[in-house]
N, C-alpha and C positions, 0 to 999 in steps of 0.2 A: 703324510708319512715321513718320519725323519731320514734324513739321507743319510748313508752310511759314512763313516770317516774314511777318506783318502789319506792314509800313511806318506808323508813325503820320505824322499831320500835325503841323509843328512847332507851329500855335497849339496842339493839343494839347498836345505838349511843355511849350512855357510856361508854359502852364496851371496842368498837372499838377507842373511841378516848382516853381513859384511857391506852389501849395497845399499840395506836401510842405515847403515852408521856411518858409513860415506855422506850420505845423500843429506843426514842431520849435522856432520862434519862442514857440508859443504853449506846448509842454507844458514848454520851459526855463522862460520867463518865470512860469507854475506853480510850477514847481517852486522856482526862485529865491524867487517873493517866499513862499510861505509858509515858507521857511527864514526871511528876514528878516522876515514877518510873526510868525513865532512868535518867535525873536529877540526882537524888539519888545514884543511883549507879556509875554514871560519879563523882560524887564529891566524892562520899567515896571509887573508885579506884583512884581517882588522890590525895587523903588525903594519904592512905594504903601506895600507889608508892612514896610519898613524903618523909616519916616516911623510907623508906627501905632505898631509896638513899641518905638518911641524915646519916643513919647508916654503910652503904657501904663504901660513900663515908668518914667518919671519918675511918675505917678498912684500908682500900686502902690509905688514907692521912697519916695514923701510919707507915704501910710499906713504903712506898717511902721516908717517915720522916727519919727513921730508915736507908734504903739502902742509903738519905745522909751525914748522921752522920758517917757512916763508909768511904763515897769518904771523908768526912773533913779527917779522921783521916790519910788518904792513905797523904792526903795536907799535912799533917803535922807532915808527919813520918820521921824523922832527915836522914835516910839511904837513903830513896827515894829524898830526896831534895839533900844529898851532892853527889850521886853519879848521878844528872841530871846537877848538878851547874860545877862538875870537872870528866869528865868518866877515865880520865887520870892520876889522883891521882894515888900515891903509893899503897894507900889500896884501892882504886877502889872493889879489886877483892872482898876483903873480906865484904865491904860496898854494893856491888851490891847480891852478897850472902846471907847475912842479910836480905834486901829489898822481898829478892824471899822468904825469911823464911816465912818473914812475910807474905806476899802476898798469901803463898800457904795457910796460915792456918786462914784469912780470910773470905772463902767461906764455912769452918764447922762454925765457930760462927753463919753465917745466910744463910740455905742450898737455899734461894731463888734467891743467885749470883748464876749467870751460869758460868761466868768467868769474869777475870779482865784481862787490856789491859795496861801498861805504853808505853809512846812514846816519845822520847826527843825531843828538839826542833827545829830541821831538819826532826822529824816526822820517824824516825827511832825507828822499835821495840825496847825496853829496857825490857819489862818483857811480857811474852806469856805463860800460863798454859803450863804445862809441854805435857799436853795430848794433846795439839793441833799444828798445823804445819802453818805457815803464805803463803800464796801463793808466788812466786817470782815476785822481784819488785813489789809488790801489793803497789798502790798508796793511801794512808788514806784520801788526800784530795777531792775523790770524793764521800766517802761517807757522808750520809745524816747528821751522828752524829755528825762529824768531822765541818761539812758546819755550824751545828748550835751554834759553839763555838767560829771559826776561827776569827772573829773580837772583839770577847770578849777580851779585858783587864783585867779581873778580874776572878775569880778562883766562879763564881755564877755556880752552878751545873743546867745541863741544859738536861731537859727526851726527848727523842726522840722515836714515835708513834714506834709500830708494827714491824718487818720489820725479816727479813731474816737474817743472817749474811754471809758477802761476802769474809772475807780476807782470809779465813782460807782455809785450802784443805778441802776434804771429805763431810759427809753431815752433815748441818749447821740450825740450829734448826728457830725456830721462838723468837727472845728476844725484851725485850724493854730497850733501851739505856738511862745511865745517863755519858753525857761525863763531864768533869771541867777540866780548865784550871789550870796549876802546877806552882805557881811564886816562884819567889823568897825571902825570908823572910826579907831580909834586901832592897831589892832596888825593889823587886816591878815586875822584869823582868819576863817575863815567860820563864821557862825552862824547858816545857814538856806540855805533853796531857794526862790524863787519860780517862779511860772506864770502865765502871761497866756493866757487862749486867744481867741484872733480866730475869728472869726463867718467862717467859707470861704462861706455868700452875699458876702459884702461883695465878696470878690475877682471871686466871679461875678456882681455887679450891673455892676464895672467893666466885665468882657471880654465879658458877655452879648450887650453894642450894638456890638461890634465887628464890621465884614462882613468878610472876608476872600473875595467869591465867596459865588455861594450855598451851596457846602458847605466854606467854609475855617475854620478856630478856632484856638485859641491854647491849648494848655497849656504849664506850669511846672514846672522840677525842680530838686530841690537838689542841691549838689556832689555829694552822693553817689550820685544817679538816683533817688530816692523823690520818687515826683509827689507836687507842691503842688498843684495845681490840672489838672485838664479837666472839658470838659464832661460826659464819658460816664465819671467817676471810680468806677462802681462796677462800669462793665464793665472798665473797665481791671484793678481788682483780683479779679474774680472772672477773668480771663484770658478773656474772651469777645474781647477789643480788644488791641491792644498798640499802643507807638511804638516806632522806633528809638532808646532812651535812649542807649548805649552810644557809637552814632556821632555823637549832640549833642553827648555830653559830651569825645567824644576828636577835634570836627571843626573844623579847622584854616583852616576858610573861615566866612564867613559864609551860604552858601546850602551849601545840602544836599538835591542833587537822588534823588528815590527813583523811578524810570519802573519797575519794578516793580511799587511800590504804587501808580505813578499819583500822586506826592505830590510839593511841595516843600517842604523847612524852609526858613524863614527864622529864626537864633537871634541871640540878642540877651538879653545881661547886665542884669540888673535894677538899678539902683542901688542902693547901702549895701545889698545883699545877697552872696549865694552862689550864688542862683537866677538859673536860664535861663531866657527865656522863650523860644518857639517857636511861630512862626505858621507854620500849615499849609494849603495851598493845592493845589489839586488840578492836574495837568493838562491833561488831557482840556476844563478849563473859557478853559487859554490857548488852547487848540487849535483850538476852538468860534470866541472871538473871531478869531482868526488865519482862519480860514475864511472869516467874513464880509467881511473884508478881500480876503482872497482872490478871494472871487464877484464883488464889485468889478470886481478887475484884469480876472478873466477877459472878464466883459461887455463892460469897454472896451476889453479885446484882440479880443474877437470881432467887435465892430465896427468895430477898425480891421480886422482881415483882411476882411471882408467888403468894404470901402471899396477896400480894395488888389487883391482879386481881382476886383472890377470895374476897377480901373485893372489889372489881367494882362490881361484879356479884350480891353480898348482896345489894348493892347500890342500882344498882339498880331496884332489885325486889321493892325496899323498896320505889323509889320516882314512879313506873311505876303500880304499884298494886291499887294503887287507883283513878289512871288514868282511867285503864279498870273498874274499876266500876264505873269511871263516864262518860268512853265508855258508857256500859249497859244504863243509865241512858236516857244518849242524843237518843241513839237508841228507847226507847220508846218514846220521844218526837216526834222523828222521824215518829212515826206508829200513834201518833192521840192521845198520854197519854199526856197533859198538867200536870196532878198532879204525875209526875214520882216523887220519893224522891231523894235529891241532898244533904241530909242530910252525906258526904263522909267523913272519916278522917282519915290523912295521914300528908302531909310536910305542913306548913303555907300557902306558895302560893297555892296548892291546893286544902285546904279547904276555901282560899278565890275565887278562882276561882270557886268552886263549888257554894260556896253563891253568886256570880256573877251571874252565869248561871241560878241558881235557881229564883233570883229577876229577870231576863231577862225575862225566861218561863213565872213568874207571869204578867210581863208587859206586854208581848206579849199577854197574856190570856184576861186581859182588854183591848188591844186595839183590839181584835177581836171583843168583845161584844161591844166596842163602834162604830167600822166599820158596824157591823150591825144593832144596833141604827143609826147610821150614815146615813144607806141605806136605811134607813125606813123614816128616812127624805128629803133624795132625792128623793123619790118616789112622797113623797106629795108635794115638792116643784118645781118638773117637769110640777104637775098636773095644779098648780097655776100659774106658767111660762105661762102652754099653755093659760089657759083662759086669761089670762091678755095681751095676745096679740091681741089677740080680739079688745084691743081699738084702737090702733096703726092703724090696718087693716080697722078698721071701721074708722077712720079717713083718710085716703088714702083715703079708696072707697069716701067718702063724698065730698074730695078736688077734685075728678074726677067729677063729679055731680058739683059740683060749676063754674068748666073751663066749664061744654058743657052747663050751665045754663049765662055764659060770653059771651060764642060764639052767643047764641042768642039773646043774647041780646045786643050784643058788643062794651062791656066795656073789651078795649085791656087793661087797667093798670091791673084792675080785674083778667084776662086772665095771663098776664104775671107770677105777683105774686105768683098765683096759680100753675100755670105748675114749676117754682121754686121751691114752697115749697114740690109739688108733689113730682119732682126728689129728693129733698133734706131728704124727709123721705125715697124713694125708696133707696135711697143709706144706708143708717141706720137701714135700715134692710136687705138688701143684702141676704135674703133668709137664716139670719145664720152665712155666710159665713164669716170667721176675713179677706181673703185676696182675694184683687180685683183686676181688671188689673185698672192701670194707668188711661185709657181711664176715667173710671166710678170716680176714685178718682177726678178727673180733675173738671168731670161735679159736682161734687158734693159743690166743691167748688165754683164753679163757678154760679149754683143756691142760696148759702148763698150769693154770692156779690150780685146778682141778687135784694134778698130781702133787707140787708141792704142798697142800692146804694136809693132804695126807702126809706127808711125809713133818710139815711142822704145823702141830696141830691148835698153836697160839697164833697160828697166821690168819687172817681176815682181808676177805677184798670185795670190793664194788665195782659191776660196770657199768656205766651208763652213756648210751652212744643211740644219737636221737634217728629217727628214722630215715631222714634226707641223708643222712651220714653213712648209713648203711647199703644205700643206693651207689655210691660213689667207690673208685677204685683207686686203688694205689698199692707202691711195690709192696712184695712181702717180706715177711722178717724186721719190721721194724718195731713193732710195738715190744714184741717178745725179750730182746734183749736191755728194753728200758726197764720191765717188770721181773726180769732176772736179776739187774744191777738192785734193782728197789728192797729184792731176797733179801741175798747175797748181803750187800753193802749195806743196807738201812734196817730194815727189821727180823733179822735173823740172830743177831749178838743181843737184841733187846729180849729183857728177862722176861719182862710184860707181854710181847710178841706184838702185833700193829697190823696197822691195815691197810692196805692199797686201793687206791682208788683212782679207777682209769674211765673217764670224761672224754666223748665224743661227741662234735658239732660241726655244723658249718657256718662259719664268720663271712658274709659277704660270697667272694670269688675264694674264697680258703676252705680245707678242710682241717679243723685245728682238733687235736686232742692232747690232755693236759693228763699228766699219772704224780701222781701225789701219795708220800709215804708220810707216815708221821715214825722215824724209826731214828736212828744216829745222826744223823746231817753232815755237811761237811765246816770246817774252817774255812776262814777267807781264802787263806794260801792254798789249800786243797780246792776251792772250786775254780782259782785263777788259773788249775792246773789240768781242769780234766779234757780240756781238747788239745794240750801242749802232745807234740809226737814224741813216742815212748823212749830215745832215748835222752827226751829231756825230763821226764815223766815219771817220780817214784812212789807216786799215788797209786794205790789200788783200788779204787771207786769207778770200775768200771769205765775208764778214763778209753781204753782201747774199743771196745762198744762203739760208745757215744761217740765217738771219732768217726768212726766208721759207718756212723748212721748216716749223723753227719754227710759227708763226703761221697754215699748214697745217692742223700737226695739231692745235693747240687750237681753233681753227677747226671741225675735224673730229668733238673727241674731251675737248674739254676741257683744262684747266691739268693734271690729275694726267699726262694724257701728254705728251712732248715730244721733246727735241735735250738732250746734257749734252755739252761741250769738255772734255778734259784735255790738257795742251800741255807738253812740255819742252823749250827752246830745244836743238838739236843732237842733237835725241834723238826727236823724231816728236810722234807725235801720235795721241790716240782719239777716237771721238767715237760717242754712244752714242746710240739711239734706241727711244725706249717706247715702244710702242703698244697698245690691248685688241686682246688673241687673239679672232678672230672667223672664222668661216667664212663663206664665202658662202651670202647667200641672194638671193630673187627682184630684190631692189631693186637689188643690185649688178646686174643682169644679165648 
C-alpha cells in the first residue's frame, strides 16, 4: 500500500535545503583547498629542496675543486715527474725521497685525503702511505678507478662513485676516488697513474645537517648511476634499499614525483662534476602539513555555517510568519467567513499574494449572489420552457386529427404529408432526449425528403444505411440540416433538379455517413470558407449549419470525430460525417 505524502513546512524546506548547500559548500571548499593546500606545499618543498641542493651542491663543487687542485699539483711536482720519467737515475734515490716528503705532508694541508696512491707506467706501486701494505701482486688494472682512466690520454682528473678499497691488506674503509693520469711535460707520454682517495665522512659531515622533513636525505650519483654517496650506502649495496637511478639519470624535469614510493626527487647537478645530487622527500609529510591547513579552513567554515544557519532559521521565521497568518485567514474562508481580513504584511510576494487571495474571496462572493440571481432565473425560465411546449404538442395532436380526417376522406397526398410532418416534429422533440438511436435519426430525415420531394417535384433521393448502423446511436439533428443545405444550396436553383444520396455504415470503431448531391457545388474560395465564423463568413452555403454541426460533435465526442466538405463547382458536392459507433445505453434513455 503506498504511503500517503507528508507535506513539509516550508521553514523546513529552507532549512533543510540551506544546510544541504552548506554542507556541498563545505565538502567543495575541502576538497578545493587541500588540492591547493598540497599544491602549496608540494611547490614550497620543492622551492626549499631546490635552495638546499644549490647550496650543497656549490660546498661539495668547492671540495672536490679543491681535492683537484692538489692531484694538479701532485702533476706537477718536478720529483714525481723525474723520478716516474727515469727510476734508474743516479739520484733516483734521493728524488723518490723527496716525492714521499711531499706526499706524506699533503694529506695534513687537507685532512679529507684518506691517502694518496702513485703508480708508474707498468702500473707498479711508486708511492703507498707509509701506514698501509699493498696486497701481493694485486693487479690495479681491474679496479674500477684505474678502468676509468686507462684510455685517457690526458692527465683530466677523473672521480670515481663510492666504493670499498681493495688493494691494501687489512680492513679498508669506504673512499671516493679521484684517479689522473701523469704525462710527461715535454712530449706528452704518460709515465704513471695517480690516486687520491677522499674520506666519504667528509661528504657525510656536509649532508648529515641537512633536513629535508623529518625522513628526507640526499644521495649522489655518477653519470654512470654508481652511488657516490647515501646515507643507508650499505643497504643500498647489499640490495636491501634501492633508488630510482635510471629515471634520475634519463629525467627531463627537475622534480621527479614517485606516489608509489611515497617519494619526491628533487635533482640537481653538482658543479665541476658528473655527479647528481638528489633530495628525497617524502609525501605523506606534505600531506600531514596540507591537512593542518586544511583543519584550519574547515573550523572557520564551520563556523561560518553555523553563523548562516542561524541566519536560515531567522529567514525563515521571517518569510513563513505571515504565511500562517494567511493560513488562519484562508481557514475561515474555509468555515463560511467570506469577509476574513487578508490585510497580511510581510515579503512583497506575499502581501501580493494576499491581495490576490483577498480580490478572489471578493469575486467568488459576487459570483455566489449572482449564481443565486442566476437560479432565480432558471426557475422562471423552466416555468416558461414548460408552457411554451404546449404549442409544439398541440400542434402534433392537431396533424394527428388532420391524417385520420385524410384517411376518411382519402386524400393520400394529404395523408402522406402529414404522417411526414408528424414524424418530422416527433423526432424534434424526442421526449428531450439530445441522443437517438440511428434508426429514428434516419426516419427523421427521411420525412423532411418526404415533404420537400413534394413541394420540388425534380427532387430525387436515396437512402442507404446498413443495418449494424441502424442499431447504433447518436445525437439528433445532425443529418437533417446537411440535406437541407444539400436543398437549399445544391439542387434547388438546378433547372434539371438532382438527387441526394444519404450513405450509412459502420467503418471499424466509427459510425461514418456520407450525403452526396450532384447540384451547384462550390468554388475553392467558397469551400475554404464554410467553417470560417460568420463574421468572417459571406458565403451562403449553409456555412452556419455545418459550423454548428461541427462543434456538436466535438462538443460531443471530441476533435478525432467531426464534418469533412468536398466541393466541385458544377459537379455537387459530399460531405462526410465521423462519429464513435455506439449503442444505446441507460443514459441515452
Amino acid at each position: 500500500m503506498k504511503k500517503a505524502r507528508v507535506p513539509k513546512r516550508i521553514s523546513t524546506i529552507i532549512i533543510l535545503c540551506f544546510s544541504i548547500f552548506m554542507v556541498a559548500i563545505l565538502i567543495l571548499m575541502s576538497i578545493v583547498s587541500y588540492y591547493y593546500s598540497y599544491e602549496s606545499m608540494r611547490e614550497r618543498t620543492i622551492s626549499d629542496t631546490e635552495v638546499i641542493l644549490s647550496q650543497v651542491g656549490k660546498n661539495i663543487g668547492r671540495y672536490i675543486s679543491n681535492i683537484e687542485s692538489i692531484s694538479g699539483i701532485i702533476n706537477t711536482n718536478k720529483d714525481v715527474m723525474r723520478y716516474l720519467e727515469d727510476p734508474e737515475a743516479e739520484d733516483a734515490g734521493v728524488t723518490r725521497a723527496n716525492f714521499r716528503n711531499f706526499l706524506n705532508y699533503l694529506p695534513q694541508i687537507d685532512k679529507n685525503i684518506v691517502s694518496i696512491f702513485i703508480f708508474d707506467r707498468d702500473n707498479n706501486p711508486v708511492y703507498v702511505p707509509a701506514t698501509l701494505r699493498m696486497k701481493e701482486n694485486y693487479d690495479i688494472t681491474q679496479d674500477e678507478w684505474y678502468r676509468n682512466v686507462k684510455d685517457y690520454v690526458t692527465d683530466i682528473p677523473t672521480l670515481t662513485g663510492t666504493q670499498v678499497r681493495t688493494m691494501t691488506q687489512g680492513d679498508n674503509p669506504w673512499v671516493i676516488s679521484l684517479s689522473r693520469r701523469i704525462l710527461n711535460a715535454t712530449t706528452g707520454e704518460i709515465i704513471g697513474t695517480q690516486l687520491v682517495e677522499l674520506n666519504y665522512s667528509a661528504i657525510d659531515d656536509i649532508l648529515n645537517d641537512i633536513n629535508l622533513g623529518s625522513k628526507g636525505y640526499i644521495f649522489i650519483v655518477d653519470a654512470d648511476g654508481k652511488m657516490v654517496y647515501h646515507p643507508q650506502l650499505q643497504l643500498i649495496y647489499s640490495g636491501l634499499k634501492t633508488e630510482r637511478i635510471a629515471e634520475v639519470l634519463t629525467a627531463q624535469e627537475a622534480t621527479l614525483e614517485l606516489k608509489e614510493e611515497n617519494k619526491l626527487y628533487n635533482i640537481s647537478d653538482i658543479p665541476e662534476t658528473d655527479f647528481k645530487m638528489v633530495g628525497v622527500t617524502f609525501l605523506d609529510e606534505i600531506v600531514a602539513s596540507s591537512r593542518e591547513m586544511i583543519t584550519l579552513y574547515i573550523i572557520l567554515t564551520l563556523l561560518m555555517a553555523l553563523a548562516a544557519f542561524i541566519g536560515s532559521v531567522q529567514m525563515a521565521r521571517y518569510v513563513t510568519k505571515p504565511l500562517s497568518r494567511l493560513e488562519l485567514a484562508v481557514n475561515e474562508v474555509e468555515q463560511g467567513n467570506l469577509d476574513a481580513n487578508f490585510a497580511i504584511r510581510g515579503t512583497l510576494e506575499t502581501e501580493k499574494f494576499a491581495a490576490s487571495l483577498s480580490s478572489m474571496i471578493s469575486n467568488v462572493k459576487q459570483l455566489m449572489e449572482q449564481i443565486m440571481a442566476d437560479q432565480e432565473m432558471i426557475r422562471t425560465s423552466e416555468l416558461k420552457a414548460l408552457q411554451s411546449q404546449i404549442n409544439p404538442h398541440f400542434l402534433y395532436n392537431t396533424l394527428d386529427s388532420i391524417v385520420w380526417i385524410a384517411e376518411e376522406t382519402g386524400s393520400e397526398k394529404i395523408k402522406e404529408i402529414t404522417v411526414a410532418l408528424a414524424n418530422y416534429f416527433r423526432i424534434v422533440l424526442s421526449s428531450g432526449k439530445d441522443i437517438i438511436s440511428v434508426r429514428d435519426e434516419i426516419e427523421h430525415v427521411r420525412s423532411y425528403l418526404v415533404i420537400q420531394k413534394m413541394r420540388y417535384e425534380t427532387l430525387d433521393y436515396k437512402i442507404e444505411v446498413s443495418g449494424d448502423a441502424l442499431a447504433l446511436t447518436m445525437p439528433k439533428l445532425i443529418l437533417q440540416p446537411i440535406v437541407e443545405n444539400a436543398i437549399y444550396h445544391g439542387v434547388k436553383n438546378n433547372p434539371d433538379g438532382g438527387t441526394i444520396w444519404v450513405r450509412g455504415f459502420v467503418d471499424g470503431e466509427k459510425l461514418v455517413f456520407v450525403i452526396d448531391d450532384n447540384g451547384r457545388g462550390m468554388r475553392p474560395h467558397e469551400l475554404r470558407r464554410v467553417f470560417e465564423p460568420v463574421r468572417k463568413s459571406t458565403i451562403r452555403h449553409g456555412g452556419v449549419a455545418m459550423r454548428n454541426i461541427r462543434e456538436r460533435i466535438e462538443l460531443y465526442y471530441g476533435t478525432e470525430y467531426g464534418i469533412a466538405v468536398e466541393s466541385e463547382y458544377r459537379q455537387g458536392t459530399r460531405v462526410t460525417v465521423t462519429l464513435p459507433a455506439r449503442k444505446r445505453t441507460d443514459q441515452d434513455g
